[in-house]
BALOBA-1460 file (C-alpha; in Angstrom, 3 decimals):
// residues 366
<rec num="1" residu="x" x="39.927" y="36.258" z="-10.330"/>
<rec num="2" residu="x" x="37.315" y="34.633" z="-8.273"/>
<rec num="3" residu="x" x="36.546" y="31.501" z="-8.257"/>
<rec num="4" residu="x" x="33.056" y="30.229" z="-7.911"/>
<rec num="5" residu="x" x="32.669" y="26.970" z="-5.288"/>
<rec num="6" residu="x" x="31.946" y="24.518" z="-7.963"/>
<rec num="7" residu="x" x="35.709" y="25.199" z="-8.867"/>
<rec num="8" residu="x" x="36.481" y="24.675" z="-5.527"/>
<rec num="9" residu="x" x="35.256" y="21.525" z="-5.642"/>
<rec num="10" residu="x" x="37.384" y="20.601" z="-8.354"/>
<rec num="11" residu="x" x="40.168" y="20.800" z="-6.635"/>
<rec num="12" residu="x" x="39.328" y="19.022" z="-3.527"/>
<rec num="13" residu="x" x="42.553" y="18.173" z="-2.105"/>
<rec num="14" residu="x" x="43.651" y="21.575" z="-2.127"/>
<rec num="15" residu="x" x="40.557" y="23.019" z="0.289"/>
<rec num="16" residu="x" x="42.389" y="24.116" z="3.771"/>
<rec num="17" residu="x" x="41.444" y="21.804" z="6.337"/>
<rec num="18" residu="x" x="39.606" y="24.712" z="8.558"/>
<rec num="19" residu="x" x="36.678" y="25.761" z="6.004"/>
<rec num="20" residu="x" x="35.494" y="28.734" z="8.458"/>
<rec num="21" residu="x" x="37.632" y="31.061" z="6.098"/>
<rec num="22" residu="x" x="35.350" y="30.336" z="3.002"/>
<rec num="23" residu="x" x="32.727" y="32.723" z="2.973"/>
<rec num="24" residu="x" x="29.661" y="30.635" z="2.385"/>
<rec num="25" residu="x" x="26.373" y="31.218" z="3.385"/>
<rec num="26" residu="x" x="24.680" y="28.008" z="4.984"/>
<rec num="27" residu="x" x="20.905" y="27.242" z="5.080"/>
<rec num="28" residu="x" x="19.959" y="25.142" z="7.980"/>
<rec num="29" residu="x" x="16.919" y="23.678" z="8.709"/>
<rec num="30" residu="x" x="15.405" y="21.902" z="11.688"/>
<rec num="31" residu="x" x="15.790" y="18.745" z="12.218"/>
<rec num="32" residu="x" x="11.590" y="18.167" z="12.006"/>
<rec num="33" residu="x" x="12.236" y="19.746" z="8.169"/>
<rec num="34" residu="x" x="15.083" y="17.674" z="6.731"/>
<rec num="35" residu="x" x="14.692" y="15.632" z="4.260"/>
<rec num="36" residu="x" x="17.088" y="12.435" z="3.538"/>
<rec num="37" residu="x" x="17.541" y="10.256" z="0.545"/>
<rec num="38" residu="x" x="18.594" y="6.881" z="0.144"/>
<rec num="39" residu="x" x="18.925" y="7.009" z="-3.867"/>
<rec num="40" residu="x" x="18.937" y="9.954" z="-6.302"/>
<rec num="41" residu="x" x="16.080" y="11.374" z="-8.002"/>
<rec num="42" residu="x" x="15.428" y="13.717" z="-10.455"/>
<rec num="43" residu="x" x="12.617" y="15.511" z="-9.608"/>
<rec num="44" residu="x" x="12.241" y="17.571" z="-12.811"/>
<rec num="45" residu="x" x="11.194" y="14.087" z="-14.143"/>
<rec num="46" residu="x" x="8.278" y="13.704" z="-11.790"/>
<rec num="47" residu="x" x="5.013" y="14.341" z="-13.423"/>
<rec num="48" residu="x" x="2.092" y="13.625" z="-10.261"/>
<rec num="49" residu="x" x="2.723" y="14.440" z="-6.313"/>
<rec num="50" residu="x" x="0.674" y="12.005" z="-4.746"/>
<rec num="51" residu="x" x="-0.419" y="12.603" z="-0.866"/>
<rec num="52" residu="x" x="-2.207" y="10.573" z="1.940"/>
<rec num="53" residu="x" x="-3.629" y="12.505" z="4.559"/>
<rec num="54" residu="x" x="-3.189" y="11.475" z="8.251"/>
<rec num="55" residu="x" x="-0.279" y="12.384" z="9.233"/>
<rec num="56" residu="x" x="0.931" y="13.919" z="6.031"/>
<rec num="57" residu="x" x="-0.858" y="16.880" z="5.139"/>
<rec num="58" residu="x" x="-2.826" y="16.534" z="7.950"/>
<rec num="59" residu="x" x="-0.735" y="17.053" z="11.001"/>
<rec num="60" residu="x" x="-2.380" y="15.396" z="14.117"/>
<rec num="61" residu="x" x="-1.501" y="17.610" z="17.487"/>
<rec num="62" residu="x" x="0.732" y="15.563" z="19.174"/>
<rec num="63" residu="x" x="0.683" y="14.250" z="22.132"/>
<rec num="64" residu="x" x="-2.754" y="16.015" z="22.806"/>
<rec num="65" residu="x" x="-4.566" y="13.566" z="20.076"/>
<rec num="66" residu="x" x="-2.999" y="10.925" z="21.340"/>
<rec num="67" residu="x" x="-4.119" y="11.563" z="24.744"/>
<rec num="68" residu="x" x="-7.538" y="12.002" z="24.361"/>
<rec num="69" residu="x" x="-7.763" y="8.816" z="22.492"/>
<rec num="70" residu="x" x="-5.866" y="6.433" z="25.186"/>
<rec num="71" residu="x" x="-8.789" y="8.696" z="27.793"/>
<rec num="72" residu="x" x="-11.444" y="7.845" z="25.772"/>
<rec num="73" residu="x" x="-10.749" y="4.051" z="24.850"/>
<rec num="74" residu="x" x="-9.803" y="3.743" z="28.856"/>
<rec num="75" residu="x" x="-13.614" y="5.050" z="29.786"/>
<rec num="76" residu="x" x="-14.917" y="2.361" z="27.051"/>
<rec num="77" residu="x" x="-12.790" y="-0.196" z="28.611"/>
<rec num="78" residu="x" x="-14.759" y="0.889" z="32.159"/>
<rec num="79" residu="x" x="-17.892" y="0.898" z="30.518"/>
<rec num="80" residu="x" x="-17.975" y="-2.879" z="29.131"/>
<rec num="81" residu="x" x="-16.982" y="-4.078" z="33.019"/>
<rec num="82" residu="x" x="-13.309" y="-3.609" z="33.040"/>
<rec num="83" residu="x" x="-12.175" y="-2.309" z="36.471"/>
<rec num="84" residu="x" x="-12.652" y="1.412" z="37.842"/>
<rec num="85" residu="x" x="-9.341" y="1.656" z="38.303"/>
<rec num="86" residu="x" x="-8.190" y="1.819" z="35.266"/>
<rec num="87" residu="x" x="-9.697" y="5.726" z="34.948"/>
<rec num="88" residu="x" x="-6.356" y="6.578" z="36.991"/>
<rec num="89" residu="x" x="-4.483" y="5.781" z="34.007"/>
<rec num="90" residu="x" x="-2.224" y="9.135" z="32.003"/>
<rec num="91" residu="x" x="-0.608" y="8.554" z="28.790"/>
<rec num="92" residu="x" x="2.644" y="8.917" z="28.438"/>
<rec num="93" residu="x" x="3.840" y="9.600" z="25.235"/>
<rec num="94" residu="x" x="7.548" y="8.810" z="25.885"/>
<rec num="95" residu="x" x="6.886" y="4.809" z="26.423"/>
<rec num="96" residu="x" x="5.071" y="3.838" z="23.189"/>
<rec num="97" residu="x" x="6.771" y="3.891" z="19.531"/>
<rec num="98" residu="x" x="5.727" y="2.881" z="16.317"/>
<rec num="99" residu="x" x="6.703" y="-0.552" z="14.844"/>
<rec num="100" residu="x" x="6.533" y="-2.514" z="18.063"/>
<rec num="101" residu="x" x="4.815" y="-5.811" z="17.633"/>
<rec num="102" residu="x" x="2.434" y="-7.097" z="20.045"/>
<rec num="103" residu="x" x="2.085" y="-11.074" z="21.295"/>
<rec num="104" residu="x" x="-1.419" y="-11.576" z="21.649"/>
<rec num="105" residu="x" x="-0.549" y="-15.200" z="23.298"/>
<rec num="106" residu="x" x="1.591" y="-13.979" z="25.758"/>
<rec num="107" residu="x" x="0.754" y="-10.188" z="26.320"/>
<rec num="108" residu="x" x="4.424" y="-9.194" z="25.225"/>
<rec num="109" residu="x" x="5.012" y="-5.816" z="23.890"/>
<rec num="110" residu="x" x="8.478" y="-6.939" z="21.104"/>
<rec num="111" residu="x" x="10.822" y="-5.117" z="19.373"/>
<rec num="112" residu="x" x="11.919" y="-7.121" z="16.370"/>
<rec num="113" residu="x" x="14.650" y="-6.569" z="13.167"/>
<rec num="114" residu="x" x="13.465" y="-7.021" z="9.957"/>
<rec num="115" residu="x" x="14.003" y="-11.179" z="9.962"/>
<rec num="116" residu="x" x="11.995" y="-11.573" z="13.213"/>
<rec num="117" residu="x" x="14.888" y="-11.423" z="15.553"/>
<rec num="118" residu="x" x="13.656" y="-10.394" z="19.283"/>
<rec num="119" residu="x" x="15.840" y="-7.492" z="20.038"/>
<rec num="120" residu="x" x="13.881" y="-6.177" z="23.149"/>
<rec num="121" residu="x" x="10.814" y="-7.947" z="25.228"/>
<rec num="122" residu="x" x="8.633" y="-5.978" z="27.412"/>
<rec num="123" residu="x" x="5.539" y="-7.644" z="30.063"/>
<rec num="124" residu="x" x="3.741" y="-4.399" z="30.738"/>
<rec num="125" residu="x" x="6.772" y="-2.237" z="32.129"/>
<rec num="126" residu="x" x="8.713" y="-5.281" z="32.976"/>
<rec num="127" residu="x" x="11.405" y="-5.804" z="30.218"/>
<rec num="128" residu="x" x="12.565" y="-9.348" z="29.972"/>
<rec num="129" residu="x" x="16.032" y="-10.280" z="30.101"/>
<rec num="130" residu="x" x="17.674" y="-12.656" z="27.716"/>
<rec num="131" residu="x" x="17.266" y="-15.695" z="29.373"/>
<rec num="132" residu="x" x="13.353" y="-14.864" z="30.493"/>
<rec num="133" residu="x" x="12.737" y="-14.349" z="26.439"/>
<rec num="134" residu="x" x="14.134" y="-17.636" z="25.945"/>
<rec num="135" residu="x" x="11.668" y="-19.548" z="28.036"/>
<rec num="136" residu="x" x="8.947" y="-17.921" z="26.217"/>
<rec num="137" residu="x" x="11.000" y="-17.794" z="22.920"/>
<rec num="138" residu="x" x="13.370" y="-19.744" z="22.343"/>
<rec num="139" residu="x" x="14.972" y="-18.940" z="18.901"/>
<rec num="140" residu="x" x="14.635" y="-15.356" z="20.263"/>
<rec num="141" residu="x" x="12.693" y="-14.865" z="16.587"/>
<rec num="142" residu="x" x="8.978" y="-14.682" z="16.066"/>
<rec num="143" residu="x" x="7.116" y="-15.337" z="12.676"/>
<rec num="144" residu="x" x="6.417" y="-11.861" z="11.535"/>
<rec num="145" residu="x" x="3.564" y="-13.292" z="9.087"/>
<rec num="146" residu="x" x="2.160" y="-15.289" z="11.841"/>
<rec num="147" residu="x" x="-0.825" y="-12.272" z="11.916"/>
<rec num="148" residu="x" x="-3.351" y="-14.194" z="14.286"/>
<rec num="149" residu="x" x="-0.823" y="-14.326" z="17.133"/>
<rec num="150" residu="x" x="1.630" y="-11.411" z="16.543"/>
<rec num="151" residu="x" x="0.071" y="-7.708" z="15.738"/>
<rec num="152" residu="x" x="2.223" y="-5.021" z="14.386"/>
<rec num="153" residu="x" x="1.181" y="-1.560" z="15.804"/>
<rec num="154" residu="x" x="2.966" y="0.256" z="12.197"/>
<rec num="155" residu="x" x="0.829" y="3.239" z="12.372"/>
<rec num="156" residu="x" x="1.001" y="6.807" z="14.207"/>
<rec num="157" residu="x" x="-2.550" y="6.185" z="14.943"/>
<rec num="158" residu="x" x="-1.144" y="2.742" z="17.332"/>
<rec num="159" residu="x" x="0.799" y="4.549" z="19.771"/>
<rec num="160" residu="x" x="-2.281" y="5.130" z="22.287"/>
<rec num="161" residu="x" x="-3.234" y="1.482" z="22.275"/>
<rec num="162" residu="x" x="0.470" y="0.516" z="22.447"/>
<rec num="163" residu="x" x="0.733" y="2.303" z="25.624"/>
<rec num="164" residu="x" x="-2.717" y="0.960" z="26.879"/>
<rec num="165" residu="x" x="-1.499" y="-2.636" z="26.165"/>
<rec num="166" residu="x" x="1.248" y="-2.327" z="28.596"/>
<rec num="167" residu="x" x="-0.991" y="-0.083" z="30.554"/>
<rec num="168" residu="x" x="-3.332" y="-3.327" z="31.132"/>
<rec num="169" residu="x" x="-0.540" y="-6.231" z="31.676"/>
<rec num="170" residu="x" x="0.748" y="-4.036" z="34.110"/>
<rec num="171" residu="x" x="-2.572" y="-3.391" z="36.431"/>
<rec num="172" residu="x" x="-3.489" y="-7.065" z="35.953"/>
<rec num="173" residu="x" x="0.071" y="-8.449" z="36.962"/>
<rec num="174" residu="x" x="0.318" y="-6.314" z="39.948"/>
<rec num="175" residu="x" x="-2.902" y="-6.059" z="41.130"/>
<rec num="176" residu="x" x="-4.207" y="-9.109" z="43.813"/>
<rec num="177" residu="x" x="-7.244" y="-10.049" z="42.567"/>
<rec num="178" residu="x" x="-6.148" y="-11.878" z="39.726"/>
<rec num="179" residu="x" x="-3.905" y="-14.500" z="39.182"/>
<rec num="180" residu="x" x="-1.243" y="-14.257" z="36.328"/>
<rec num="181" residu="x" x="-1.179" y="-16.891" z="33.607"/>
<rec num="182" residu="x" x="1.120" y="-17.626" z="30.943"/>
<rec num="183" residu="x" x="-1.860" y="-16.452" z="28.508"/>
<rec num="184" residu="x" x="-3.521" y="-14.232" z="30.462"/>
<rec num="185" residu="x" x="-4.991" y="-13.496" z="33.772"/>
<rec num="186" residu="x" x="-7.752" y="-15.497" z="36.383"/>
<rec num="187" residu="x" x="-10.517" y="-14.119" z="38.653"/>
<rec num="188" residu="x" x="-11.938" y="-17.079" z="40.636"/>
<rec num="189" residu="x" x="-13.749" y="-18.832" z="37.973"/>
<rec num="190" residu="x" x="-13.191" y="-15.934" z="35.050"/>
<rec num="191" residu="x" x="-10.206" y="-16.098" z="32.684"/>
<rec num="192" residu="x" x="-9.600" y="-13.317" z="30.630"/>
<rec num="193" residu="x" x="-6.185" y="-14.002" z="28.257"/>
<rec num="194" residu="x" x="-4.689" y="-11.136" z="26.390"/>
<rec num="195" residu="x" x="-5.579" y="-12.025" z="23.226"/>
<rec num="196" residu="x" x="-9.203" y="-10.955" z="24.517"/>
<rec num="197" residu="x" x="-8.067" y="-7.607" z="26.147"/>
<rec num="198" residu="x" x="-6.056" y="-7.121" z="22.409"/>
<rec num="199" residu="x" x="-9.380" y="-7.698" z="21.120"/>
<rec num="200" residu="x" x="-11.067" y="-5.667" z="23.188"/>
<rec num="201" residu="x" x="-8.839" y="-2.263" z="22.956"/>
<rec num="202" residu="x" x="-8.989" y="-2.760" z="19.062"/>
<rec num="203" residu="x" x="-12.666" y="-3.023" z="18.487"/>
<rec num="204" residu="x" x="-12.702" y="0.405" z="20.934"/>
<rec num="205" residu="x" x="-9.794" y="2.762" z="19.907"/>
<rec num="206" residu="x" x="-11.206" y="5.966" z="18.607"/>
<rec num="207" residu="x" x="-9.977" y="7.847" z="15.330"/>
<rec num="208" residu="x" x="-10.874" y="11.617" z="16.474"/>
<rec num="209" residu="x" x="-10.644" y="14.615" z="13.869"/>
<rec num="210" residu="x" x="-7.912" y="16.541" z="15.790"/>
<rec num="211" residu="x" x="-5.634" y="17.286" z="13.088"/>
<rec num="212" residu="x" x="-3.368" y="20.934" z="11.933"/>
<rec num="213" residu="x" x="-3.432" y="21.981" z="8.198"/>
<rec num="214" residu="x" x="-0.039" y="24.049" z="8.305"/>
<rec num="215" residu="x" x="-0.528" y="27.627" z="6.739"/>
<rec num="216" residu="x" x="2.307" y="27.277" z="4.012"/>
<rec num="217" residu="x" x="0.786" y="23.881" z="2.484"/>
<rec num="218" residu="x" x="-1.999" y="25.513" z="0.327"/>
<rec num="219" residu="x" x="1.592" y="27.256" z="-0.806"/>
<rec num="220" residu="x" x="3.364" y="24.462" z="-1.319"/>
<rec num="221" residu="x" x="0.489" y="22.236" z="-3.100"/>
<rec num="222" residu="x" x="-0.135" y="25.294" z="-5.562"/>
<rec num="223" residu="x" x="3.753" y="25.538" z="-6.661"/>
<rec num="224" residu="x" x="3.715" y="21.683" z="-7.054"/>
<rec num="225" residu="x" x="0.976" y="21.833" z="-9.501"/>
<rec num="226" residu="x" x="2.453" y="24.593" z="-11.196"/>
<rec num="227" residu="x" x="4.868" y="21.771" z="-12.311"/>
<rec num="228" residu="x" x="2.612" y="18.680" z="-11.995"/>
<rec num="229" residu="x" x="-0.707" y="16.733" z="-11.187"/>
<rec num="230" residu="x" x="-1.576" y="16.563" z="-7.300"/>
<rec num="231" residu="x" x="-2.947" y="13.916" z="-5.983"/>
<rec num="232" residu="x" x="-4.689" y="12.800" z="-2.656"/>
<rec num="233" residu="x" x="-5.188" y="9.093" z="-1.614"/>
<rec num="234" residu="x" x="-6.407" y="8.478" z="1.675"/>
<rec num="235" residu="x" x="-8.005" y="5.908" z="3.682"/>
<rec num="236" residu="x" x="-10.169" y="7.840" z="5.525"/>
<rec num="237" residu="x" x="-13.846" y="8.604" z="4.346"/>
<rec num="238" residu="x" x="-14.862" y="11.753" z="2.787"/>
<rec num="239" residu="x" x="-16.605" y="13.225" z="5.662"/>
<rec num="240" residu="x" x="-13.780" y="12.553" z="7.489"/>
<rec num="241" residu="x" x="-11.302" y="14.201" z="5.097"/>
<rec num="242" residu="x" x="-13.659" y="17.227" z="4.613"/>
<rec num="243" residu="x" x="-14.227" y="17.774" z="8.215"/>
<rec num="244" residu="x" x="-10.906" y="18.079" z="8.773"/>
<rec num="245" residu="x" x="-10.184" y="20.283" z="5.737"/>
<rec num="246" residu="x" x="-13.277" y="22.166" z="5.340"/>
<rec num="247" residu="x" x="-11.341" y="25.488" z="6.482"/>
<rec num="248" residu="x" x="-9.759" y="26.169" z="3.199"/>
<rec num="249" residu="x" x="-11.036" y="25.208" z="-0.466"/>
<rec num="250" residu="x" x="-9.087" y="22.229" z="-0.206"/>
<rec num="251" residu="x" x="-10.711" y="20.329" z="-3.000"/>
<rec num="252" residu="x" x="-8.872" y="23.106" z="-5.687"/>
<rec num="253" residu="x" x="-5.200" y="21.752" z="-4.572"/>
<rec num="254" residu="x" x="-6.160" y="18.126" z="-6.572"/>
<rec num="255" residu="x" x="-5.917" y="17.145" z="-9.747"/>
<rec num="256" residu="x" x="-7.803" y="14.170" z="-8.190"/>
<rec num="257" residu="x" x="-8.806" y="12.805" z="-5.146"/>
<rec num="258" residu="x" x="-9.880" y="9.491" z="-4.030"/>
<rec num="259" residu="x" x="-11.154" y="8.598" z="0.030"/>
<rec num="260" residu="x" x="-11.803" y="5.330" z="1.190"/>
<rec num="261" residu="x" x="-8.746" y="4.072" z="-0.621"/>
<rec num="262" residu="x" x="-8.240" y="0.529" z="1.567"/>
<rec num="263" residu="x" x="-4.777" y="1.179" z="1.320"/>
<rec num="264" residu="x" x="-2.678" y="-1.415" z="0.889"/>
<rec num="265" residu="x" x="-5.715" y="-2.918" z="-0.840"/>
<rec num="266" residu="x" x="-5.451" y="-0.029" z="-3.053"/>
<rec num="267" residu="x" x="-2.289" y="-0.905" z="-4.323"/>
<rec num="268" residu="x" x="-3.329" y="-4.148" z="-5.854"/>
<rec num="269" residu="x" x="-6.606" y="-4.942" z="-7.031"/>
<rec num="270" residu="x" x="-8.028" y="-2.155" z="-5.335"/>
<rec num="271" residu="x" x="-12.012" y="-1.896" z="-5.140"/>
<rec num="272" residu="x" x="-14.910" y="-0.331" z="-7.225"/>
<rec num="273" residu="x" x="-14.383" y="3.635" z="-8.078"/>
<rec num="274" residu="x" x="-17.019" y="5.491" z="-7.085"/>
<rec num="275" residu="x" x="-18.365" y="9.069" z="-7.207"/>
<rec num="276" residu="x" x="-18.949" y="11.139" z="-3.898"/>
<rec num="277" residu="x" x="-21.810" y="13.680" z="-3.601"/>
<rec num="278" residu="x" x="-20.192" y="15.959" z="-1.765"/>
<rec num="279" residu="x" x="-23.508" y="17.820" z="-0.736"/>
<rec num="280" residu="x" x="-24.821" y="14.559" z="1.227"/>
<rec num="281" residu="x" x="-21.016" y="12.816" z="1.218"/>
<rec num="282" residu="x" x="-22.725" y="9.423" z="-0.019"/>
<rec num="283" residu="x" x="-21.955" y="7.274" z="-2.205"/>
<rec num="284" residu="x" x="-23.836" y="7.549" z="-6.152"/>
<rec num="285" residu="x" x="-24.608" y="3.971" z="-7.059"/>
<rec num="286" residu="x" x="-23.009" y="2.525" z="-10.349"/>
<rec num="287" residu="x" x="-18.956" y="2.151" z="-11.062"/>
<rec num="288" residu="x" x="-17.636" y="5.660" z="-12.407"/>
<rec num="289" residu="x" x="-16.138" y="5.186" z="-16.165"/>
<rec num="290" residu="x" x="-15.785" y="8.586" z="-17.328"/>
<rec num="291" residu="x" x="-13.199" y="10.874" z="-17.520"/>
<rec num="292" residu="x" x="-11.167" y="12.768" z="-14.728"/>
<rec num="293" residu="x" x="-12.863" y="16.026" z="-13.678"/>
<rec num="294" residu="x" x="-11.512" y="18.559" z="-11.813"/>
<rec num="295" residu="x" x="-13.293" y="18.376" z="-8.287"/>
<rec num="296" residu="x" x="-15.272" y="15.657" z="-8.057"/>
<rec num="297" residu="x" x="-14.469" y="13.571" z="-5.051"/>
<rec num="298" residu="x" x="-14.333" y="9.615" z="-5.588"/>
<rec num="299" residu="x" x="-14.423" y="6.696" z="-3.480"/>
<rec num="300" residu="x" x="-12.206" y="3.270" z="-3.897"/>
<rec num="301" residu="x" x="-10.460" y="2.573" z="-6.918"/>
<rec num="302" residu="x" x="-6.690" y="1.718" z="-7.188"/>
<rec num="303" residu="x" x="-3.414" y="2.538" z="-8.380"/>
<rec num="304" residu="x" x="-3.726" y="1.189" z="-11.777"/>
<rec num="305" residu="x" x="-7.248" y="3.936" z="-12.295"/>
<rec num="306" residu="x" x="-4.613" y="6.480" z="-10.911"/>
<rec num="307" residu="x" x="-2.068" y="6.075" z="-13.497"/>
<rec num="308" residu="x" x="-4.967" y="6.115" z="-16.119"/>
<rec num="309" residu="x" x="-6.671" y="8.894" z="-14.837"/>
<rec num="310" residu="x" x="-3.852" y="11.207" z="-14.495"/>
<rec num="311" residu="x" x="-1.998" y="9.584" z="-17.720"/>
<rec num="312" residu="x" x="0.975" y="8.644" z="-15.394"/>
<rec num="313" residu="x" x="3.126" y="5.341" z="-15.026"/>
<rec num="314" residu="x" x="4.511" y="4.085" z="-11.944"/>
<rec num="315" residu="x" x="7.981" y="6.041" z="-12.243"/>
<rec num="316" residu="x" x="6.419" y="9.311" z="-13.205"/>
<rec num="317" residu="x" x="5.177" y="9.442" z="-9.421"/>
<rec num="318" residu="x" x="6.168" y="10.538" z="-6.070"/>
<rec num="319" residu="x" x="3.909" y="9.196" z="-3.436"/>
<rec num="320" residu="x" x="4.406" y="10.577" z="0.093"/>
<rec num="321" residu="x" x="2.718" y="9.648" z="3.327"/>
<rec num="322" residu="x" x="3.618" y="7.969" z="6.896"/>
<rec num="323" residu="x" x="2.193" y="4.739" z="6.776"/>
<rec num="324" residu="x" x="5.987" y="2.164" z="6.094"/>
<rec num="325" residu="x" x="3.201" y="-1.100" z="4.521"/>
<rec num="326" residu="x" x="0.491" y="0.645" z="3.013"/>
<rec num="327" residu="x" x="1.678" y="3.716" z="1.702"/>
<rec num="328" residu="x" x="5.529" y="2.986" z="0.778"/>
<rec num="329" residu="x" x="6.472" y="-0.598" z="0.525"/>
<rec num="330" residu="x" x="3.273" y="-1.429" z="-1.323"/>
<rec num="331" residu="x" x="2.977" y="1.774" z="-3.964"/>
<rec num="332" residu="x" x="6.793" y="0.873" z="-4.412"/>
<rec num="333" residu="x" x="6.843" y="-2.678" z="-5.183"/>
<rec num="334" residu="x" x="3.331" y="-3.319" z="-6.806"/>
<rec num="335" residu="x" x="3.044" y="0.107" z="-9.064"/>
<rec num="336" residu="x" x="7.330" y="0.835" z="-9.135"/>
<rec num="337" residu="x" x="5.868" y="4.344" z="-7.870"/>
<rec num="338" residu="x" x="8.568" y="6.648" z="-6.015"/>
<rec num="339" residu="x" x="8.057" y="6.982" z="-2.555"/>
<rec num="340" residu="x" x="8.287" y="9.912" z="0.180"/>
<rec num="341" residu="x" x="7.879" y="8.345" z="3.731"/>
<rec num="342" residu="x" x="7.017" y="11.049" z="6.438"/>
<rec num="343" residu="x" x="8.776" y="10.014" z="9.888"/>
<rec num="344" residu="x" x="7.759" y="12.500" z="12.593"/>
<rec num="345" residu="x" x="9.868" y="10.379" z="15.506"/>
<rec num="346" residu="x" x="12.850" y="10.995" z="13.629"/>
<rec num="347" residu="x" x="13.027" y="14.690" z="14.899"/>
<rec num="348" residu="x" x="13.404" y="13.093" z="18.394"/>
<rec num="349" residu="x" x="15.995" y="10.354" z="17.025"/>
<rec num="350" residu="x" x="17.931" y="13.465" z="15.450"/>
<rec num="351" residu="x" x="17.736" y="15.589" z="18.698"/>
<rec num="352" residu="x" x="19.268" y="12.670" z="21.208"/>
<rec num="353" residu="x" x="21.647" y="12.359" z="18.384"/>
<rec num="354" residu="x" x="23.162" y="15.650" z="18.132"/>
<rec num="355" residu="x" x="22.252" y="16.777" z="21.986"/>
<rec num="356" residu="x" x="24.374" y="12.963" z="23.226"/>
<rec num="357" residu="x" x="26.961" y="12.389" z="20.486"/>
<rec num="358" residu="x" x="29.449" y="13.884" z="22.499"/>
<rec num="359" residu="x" x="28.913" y="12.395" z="25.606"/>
<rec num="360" residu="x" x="28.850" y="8.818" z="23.214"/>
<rec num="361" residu="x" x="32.631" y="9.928" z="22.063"/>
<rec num="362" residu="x" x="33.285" y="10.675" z="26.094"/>
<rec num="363" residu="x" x="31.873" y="7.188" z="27.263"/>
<rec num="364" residu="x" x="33.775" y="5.350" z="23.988"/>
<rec num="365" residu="x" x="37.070" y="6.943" z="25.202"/>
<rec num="366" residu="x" x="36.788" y="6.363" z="28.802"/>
């Protein structure tokens, strides 16, 4: 008789310690299409799929995007009277990584744990050693709420100006025409500190509409609502969202959708829900009350209009999207929705691991 593999399982300790005998047919995915859990969860219990857009459903082409933006916030820099230069400057997508938290007193570039501990301190490409971090931080630990000194670059959409901070500290630290401070740099009578070049590369960082609609999502989004609501929730306005949709009927995929959501903002007490005319993509005046319609666009709102709209509580959802703060910590602990974070770097994290495990085991043994 033939036993199926559940029964196998049953009897654990039996299994031979070679497995390659047991004819079982593996499916194997990609590292870049895992998906990992940290808790169980029954999906047939899920009643709305809710999606932000950057970086979820739309893919941005990577590194390309983020090329174009560091070019294009380096010829703005040039522009307002920053040095010529600077136009020799290439990204290089290797250096920069999300989470990183910048010092806008001292121009440091810090990797921090999740109690403020300095784990790694970088001065444009010059990483500190321990005793060098000490001088400037003693405790080797920042305050991680302190948000007018310390900046924390959390998004996908950081990485260019992440690089272009270091990019900057760099030039100015090497180059002989200025004269390194502890805040920031001197020309003759000018000062310019880095909380002013921070400034500066924030107020001109571009958001471009580069982004890749994969073919199978219109697939995927019409099985999910086969089985639930769909959602969309994004930050990003609706000509914005529609420009970089407008190659498929992508309003028909939603139950609802909502743009200028202010996520985290969203999650709380949110902002006045508005109606989109999606001929002109303004705003109509007045505060929408009615019912949800299949279609119609809206602006604003908040969670709490979500759950009413769709007829949802917090635990009936799965929210998925890429931003750590505003999409998952804040949908999870304000509305108790379920959360789906996307992490595109950990297809790199999962490659080093698999392609240099062994040589770990060789070094560990040595």
């Amino acid at each position: 008789m033939t036993t199926s593999w559940s029964d196998r399982l049953q009897n654990y300790a039996d299994l031979p310690a070679n497995m390659d005998g047991l004819a079982m047919k593996k499916y194997r995915r990609e590292a870049y299409h895992r998906v990992f859990v940290n808790r169980s969860l029954a999906m047939e219990k899920i009643k709305c799929f809710g999606f932000d857009m950057d970086y979820t459903l739309a893919v941005y082409k990577s590194p390309e995007y983020e090329s174009l933006g560091f070019e294009l916030t380096v010829e703005r820099l040039v522009h307002i009277g920053y040095p010529q230069e600077l136009l020799s400057f290439v990204y290089d997508p290797a250096f920069p990584t999300r989470g990183l938290v910048f010092d806008t007193l001292y121009g440091n570039l810090l990797k921090v744990d999740a109690y403020g501990n300095i784990l790694v301190c970088v001065h444009g490409f010059n990483f500190l050693r321990g005793p060098e971090i000490r001088e400037l931080y003693p405790n080797k630990f920042i305050q991680r709420d302190d948000t007018e000194r310390f900046y924390i670059l959390n998004t996908l959409f950081n990485l260019p100006e992440t690089y272009l901070f270091a990019c900057l500290v760099d030039f100015f630290s090497n180059c002989d025409r200025y004269a390194s401070c502890e805040t920031g740099f001197k020309d003759g009578d000018l000062f310019m500190s880095f909380k002013s070049m921070f400034q500066d590369i924030r107020s001109l960082s571009h958001v471009l509409s580069l982004s890749l609609i994969k073919a199978k999502l219109p697939l995927l989004l019409s099985r999910m609502n086969e089985v639930a609501k769909v959602f969309l929730a994004t930050n990003s306005d609706y000509k914005y969202t529609h420009h970089g949709t407008s190659h498929r009927p992508w309003q028909s995929y939603f139950d609802l959708i909502l743009v200028d959501a202010r996520k985290p903002l969203f999650f709380g007490e949110g902002t006045v829900l508005r109606q989109v005319d999606t001929t002109t993509g303004r705003l109509k005046i007045g505060t929408y009350t009615g019912p949800l319609h299949h279609g119609i666009v809206y602006s604003g709102g908040s969670s709490d209009i979500v759950c009413d709209l769709l007829g949802a509580k917090g635990k009936d959802i799965v929210y998925i999207g890429d931003h750590i703060f505003g999409d998952i910590l804040k949908s999870k602990k304000r509305q108790g929705w379920r959360t789906f974070l996307v992490i595109p770097e950990l297809a790199q994290e999962l490659h080093v691991w698999t392609d240099k495990s062994l040589q770990y085991v060789k070094c560990m043994q040595a």
